[in-house]
N, C-alpha and C positions, 0 to 999 in steps of 0.2 A: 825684770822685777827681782827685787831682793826678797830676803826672808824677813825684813825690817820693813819693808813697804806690805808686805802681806798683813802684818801683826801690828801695825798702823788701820788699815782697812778696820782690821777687825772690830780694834776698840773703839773706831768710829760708829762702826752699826750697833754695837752693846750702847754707848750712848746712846745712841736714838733710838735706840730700844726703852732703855731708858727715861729717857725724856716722853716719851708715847706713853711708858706705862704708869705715869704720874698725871698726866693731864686725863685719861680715860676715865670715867666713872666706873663706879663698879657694875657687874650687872645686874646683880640681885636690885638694885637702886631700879636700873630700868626695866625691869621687868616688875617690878611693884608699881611704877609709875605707869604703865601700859598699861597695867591689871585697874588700875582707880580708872583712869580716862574711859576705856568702855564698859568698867561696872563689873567686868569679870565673866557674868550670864551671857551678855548681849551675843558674845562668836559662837556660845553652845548654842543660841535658840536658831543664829543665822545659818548654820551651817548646813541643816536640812534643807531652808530656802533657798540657800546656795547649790545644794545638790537637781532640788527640783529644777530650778531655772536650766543649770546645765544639760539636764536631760529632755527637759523641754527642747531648747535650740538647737540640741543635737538631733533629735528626733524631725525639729520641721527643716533642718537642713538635708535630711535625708531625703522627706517627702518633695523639696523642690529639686534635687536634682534627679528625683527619678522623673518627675514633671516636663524636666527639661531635654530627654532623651529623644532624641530626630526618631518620627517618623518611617521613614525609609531613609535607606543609606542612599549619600551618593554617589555618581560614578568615578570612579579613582582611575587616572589618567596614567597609560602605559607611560614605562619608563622611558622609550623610544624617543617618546614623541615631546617629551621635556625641551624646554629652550631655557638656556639661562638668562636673567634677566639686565646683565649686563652685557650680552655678548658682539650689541651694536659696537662698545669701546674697540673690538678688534677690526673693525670697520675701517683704517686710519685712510690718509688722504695718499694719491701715488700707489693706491694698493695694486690698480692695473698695470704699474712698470715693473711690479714684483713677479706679477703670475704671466707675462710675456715672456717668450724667449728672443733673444735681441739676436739679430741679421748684422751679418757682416757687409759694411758700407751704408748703413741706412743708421742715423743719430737717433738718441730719444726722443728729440724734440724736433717736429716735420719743421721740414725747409722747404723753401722752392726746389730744389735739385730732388730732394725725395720724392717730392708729390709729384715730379713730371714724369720721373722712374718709375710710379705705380702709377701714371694715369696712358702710358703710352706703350 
């Protein structure tokens, strides 16, 4: 980037700046126009009822969850004795030609010639 492409940028967002600060109304406009729609009183009289509701809700949310508090505790399961809940996955197929130790002359898969070898 050059020092010309910076200084391009620039005057790109002053326009739009520009352009933004011509179409916005002013605010005093809308805050006069807020003030008529609810009469001006109406937020002063609500805002006590507003306060009360909240401290109502807060209050019976308190009382339900002490309502909700168990009883007796239950019993909490040593760590030991934990099983994961996937741990069937490691379960895979062929898993007993892993945990064998393999004999010299005898294949993985019985033959006739094996099984005469261990039946005689």
């Amino acid at each position: 980037m050059t020092a010309d492409d910076d200084r391009d940028l620039r005057e790109c967002f002053a326009a739009l700046r520009r352009d933004e600060k011509a179409g916005a109304p002013a605010i005093e406009r809308l805050l006069a126009r807020a003030r008529a729609r609810t009469g001006g009183e109406a937020f002063r009289i609500g805002r006590p009822a507003l306060t009360l509701a909240t401290a109502a809700a807060l209050l019976l949310g308190i009382a339900l969850l002490d309502l909700r508090k168990p009883s007796r505790s239950l019993p909490v399961p040593s760590i030991s004795e934990w099983r994961s809940p996937t741990a069937f996955l490691l379960q895979t197929p062929g898993r007993e030609v892993l945990e064998s130790i393999p004999r010299f002359g005898e294949g993985l898969i019985p033959t006739e010639s094996n099984e005469r070898r261990t039946s005689s």
